[in-house]
C-alpha positions, 0 to 999 in steps of 0.5 A, a space after each residue: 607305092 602300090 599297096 594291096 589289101 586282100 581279103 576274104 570275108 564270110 560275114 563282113 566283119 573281115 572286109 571291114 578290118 581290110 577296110 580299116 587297114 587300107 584305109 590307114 595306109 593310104 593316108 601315109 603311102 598313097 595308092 591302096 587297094 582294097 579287094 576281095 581275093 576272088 576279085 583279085 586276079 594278079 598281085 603284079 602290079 603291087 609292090 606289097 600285099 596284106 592279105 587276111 581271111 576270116 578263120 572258120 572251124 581253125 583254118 582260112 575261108 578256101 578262096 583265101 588259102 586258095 589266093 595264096 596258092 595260086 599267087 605264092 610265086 609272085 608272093 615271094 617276090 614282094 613284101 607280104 603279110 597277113 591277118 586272120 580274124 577269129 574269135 579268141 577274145 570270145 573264148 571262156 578267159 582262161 583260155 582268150 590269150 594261148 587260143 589266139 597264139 595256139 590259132 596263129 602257129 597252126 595258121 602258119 604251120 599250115 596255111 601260111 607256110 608257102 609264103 614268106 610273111 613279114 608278120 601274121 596277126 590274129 584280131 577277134 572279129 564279131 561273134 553274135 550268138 545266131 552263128 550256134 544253135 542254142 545248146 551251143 549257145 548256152 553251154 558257150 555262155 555257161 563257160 565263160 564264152 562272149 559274143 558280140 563285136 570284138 574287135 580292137 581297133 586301136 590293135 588294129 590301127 597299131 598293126 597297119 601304122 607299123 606296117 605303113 612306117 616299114 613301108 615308107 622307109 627308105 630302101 637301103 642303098 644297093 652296093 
């Protein structure tokens, strides 16, 4: 099976989760690739597509959400899934866990709409302080807020296994 990982990163953090889940996913299903979106001009020749886009100001970098227009026909015909990296395990505690629910419907109810997803996930990313100014900063730090590498690996590893176990299953036998 021909798998493609796509991703689009603005600090790197993204292609690394990218990296990890191709990563994973060769191991069991063979032929994985993982690429930029912009590197990525067709998705014909893949059987199935996990695409994900850092999240900037609560919506996907433009060469991601611009992939998914450009593709969303050839999308449709192939199992999809996507993963946005934002900072929702840095936000103050009380609201860490309804901001990356809150993140992922807007996504879907917006950006991810046009294309039939098997599933769509929100991991934090990393957040370091440089990214605001500094009464941004303290006012961020003063509420609660974290900056630092946020992500789970193991929510991550968790999400390409199940992905890589529906893949690997035997398709139905057709009647």
């Amino acid at each position: 099976m021909t798998v493609l990982v796509a991703y689009a990163s603005a600090l790197g953090s993204t292609r690394e989760i990218a990296q990890r889940v191709a990563a994973r996913m060769a191991a069991v299903l063979g032929e994985v690739e993982c690429r930029s979106v912009e590197q990525t001009e067709s998705v014909s020749g893949y059987e199935a597509v996990v695409v994900g886009s850092a999240i900037h100001n609560q919506t996907w970098l433009a060469p991601a959400s611009d992939f998914l227009a450009q593709h969303a026909p050839e999308l449709a015909e192939r199992p999809v899934w996507a993963f946005s990296v934002g900072m929702s395990d840095g936000l103050p505690k009380l609201f860490r866990g309804s901001g990356a629910e809150l993140q992922k419907q807007r996504l879907e109810q917006t950006q991810l709409k046009d294309v039939p997803l098997r599933g769509h996930t929100v991991f934090s990313g990393v957040y370091e302080s440089s990214q605001l100014s500094a009464p941004l900063r303290a006012l961020f730090r003063l509420t609660g807020g974290r900056f630092g590498d946020l992500r789970d690996w193991a929510a991550i590893d968790a999400w390409a296994d199940q992905i890589t176990a529906e893949l690997a299953e035997p398709a139905p036998p057709q009647s």
